[in-house]
Each structure stands twice: as structure tokens, then as C-alpha cells.
N, C-alpha and C positions, 0 to 999 in steps of 0.2 A: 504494500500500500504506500501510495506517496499523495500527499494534500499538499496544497501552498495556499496559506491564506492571513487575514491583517494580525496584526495582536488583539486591533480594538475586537474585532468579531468573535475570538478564541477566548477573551479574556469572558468575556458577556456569554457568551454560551455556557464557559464552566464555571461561574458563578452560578446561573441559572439550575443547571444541572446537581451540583455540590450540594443543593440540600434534601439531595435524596439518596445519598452517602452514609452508610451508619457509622454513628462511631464506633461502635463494637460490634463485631461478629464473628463468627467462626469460619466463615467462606470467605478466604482471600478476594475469588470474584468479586465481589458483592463490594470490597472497597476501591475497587475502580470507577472508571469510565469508559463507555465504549465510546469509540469512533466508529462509522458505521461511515465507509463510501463504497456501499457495494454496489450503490444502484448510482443516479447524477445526481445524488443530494447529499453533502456533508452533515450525519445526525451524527451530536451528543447526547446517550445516556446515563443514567443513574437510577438506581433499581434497589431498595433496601428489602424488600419483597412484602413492605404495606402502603409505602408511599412509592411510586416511580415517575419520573420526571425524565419527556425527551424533547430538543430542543436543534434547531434546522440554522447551520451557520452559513454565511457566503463563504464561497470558497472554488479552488478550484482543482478537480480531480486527475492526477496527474496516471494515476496507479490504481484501480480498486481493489480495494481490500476492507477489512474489518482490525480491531484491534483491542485489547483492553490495557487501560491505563493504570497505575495506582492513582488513587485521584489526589490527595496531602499532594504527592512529590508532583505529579501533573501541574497542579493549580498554583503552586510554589514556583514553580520553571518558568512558566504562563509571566506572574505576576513581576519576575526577575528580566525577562527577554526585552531589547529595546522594542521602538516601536518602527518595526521593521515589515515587510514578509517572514512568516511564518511558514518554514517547509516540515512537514512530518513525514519520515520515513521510513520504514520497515528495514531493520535488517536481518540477517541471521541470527540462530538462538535466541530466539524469540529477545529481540535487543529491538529498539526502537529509537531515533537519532532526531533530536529537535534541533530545529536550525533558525538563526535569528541575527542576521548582521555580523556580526565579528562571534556572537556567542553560539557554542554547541555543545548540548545534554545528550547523554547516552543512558537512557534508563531501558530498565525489565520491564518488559510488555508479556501479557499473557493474552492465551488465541480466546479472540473475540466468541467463537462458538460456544467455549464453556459459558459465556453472560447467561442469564435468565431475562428475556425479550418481556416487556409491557407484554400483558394480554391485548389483544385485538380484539375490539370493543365496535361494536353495529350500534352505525350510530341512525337507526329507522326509527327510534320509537324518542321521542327529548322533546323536550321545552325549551320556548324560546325567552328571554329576559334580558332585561341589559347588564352591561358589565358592573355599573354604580350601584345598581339596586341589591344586585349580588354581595358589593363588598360589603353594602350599609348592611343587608340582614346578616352577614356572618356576623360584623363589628358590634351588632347590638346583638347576639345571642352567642357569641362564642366566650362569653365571659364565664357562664353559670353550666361548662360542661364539666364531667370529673375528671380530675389529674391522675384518678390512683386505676388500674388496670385489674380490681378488682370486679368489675361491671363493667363488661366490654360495650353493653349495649350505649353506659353513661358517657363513654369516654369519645361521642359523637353526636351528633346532628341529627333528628329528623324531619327531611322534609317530605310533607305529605301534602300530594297536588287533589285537587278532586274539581271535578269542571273548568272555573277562571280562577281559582282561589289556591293559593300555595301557601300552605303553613310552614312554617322551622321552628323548630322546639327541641330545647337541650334544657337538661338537670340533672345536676350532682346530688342529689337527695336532700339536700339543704335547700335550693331554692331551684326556680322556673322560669324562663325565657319562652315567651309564644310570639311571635314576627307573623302577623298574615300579611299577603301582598293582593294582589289582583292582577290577573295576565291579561294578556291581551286577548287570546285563545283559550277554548276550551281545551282541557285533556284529558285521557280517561281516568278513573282515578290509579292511585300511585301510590306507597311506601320504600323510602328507600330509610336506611342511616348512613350517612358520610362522618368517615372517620375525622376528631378533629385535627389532626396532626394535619390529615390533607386542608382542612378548609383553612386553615392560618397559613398556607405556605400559600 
């Protein structure tokens, strides 16, 4: 695999990405990054296997391939590199060569294949809302969810649609948050819970 692309774009991708990085786990995978230029799209992911996180940079593909990054040493490299073109390259033993103006990094890449890929999610059946009214009902209801993982159901969100009317409700046992909104569209009805790890990132 070989990419060439800015700093600015690199940098903003795995920012984006990085916070769906665990800090602890027992699968080395799982603390990378993929690079993903197998198809003509530059993806970064990030995958902790509750939260996953993937994000589409400019760039441009010299080579495809796939790869996985440690993300710490990755994002470190990234934030050290002038602001130059950016070449990522493949090389043997699974070794990977970042290149940037006068500076070049030689880190341990592992094959992309081992990742664990975002599910593929069908998107036929959704609702439409805006991007504001979204962040205001999280910001007024993601106060009052539980911290402790002893009540998986509390440690999230439920929004429940039913005709024009979407409710969101979260509680720790201690108190209650209810948000109705009003859509613009009917829809059939619906329960989901969204975890709140996802709804605050």
C-alpha cells in the first residue's frame, strides 16, 4: 500500500477516529487504526467493539492496500510530521514507512485483515431530523444516564418514535430526563437504546 496525502487531512481524520481506541484491551488489533485504500477512497478506522468510528480523508492512492496502525504511536508521528505531503508506505515484515519533508518513521504495522470491520448497517428503514435538534436533545438528556455498568439498559438512551413524535429518555435511578420533539414525518413506531458512550462522542 502506498497513500500520499496533507498533514492537515491525516491529522483530522485520526483525531476523529482516536476516540474509538480503547485504552485497555487485550486485542493488540483493537489498538490501532486501519487504513483502508483498497477501493479509491482513503478510510480511517477505529473499532473498540461498542463504539466504532470511520472517517473518509483526501488523498491520493498510489498503491492499494489495507493496513493496521498502532494508533498512541500513529497519532504521535501524525502530530510530530511538518506540514508537508504525507507518503504512507508499506514495507516488508509487516514494517510501515511514514514520510514527511526531511522526517521519516519506521513503525510495526499489522495486516489490516485481522481489524474487526463496523457492521454494515441498511440504512431503509430511519428518520429524518436535523443535526441541532439532535445535539440539543442529547445535551438536555444525557446528563441523568448511569455511569456504573451495573444496568446496561441505564447506561443509555431511549429513543422511542411513534407516528410524528420522538421521545428520548434516560435515568440513573435517581432521576429522569423525557425530550419529546415533533418530526416532520410520520414513522412506524420504534424502540431502540443508544448507548451513551456513542451519543456524547
Amino acid at each position: 500500500m502506498k497513500i500520499i496525502c496533507t498533514k492537515q487531512n491525516l491529522a483530522k481524520g485520526v483525531s476523529i477516529v482516536s476516540k474509538a481506541v480503547p485504552s485497555k484491551t487485550t486485542m493488540p488489533i483493537l489498538e490501532c487504526i486501519l487504513i483502508d485504500a483498497s477501493t479509491d477512497v482513503i478510510k480511517l478506522t477505529a473499532n473498540d467493539m461498542e463504539l466504532g468510528i470511520e472517517t473518509s480523508i483526501d488523498g491520493e492512492i498510489i498503491e492499494r492496500g489495507i493496513l493496521a496502525l498502532n494508533a498512541k504511536i500513529f497519532a504521535e508521528i501524525v502530530r510530530k510530521l511538518p506540514d508537508n505531503e504525507i507518503i504512507i508506505d508499506t514495507q516488508g515484515d509487516n514494517q510501515a514507512l511514514i514520510t514527511g519533508g526531511k522526517a521519516k518513521f519506521k513503525i510495526a504495522s499489522l495486516p489490516g485483515d485481522e481489524f474487526s470491520y463496523l457492521p454494515n448497517i441498511e440504512k431503509d428503514d430511519f428518520i429524518t431530523l436535523s443535526e441541532f435538534t439532535l445535539k440539543e436533545v442529547i445535551r438536555q438528556t444525557i446528563f441523568s444516564i448511569a455511569d456504573s455498568d451495573t444496568n446496561k439498559m441505564m447506561t443509555g438512551e431511549l429513543f422511542e418514535i411513534e407516528d410524528n413524535i420522538l421521545k428520548v429518555v434516560s435515568l440513573d435511578g435517581h432521576r429522569i430526563s423525557i425530550r419529546k420533539i415533533e418530526l416532520k414525518d410520520s414513522y412506524a413506531p420504534k424502540k431502540v437504546i443508544v448507548p451513551g458512550k456513542t451519543l456524547q462522542e
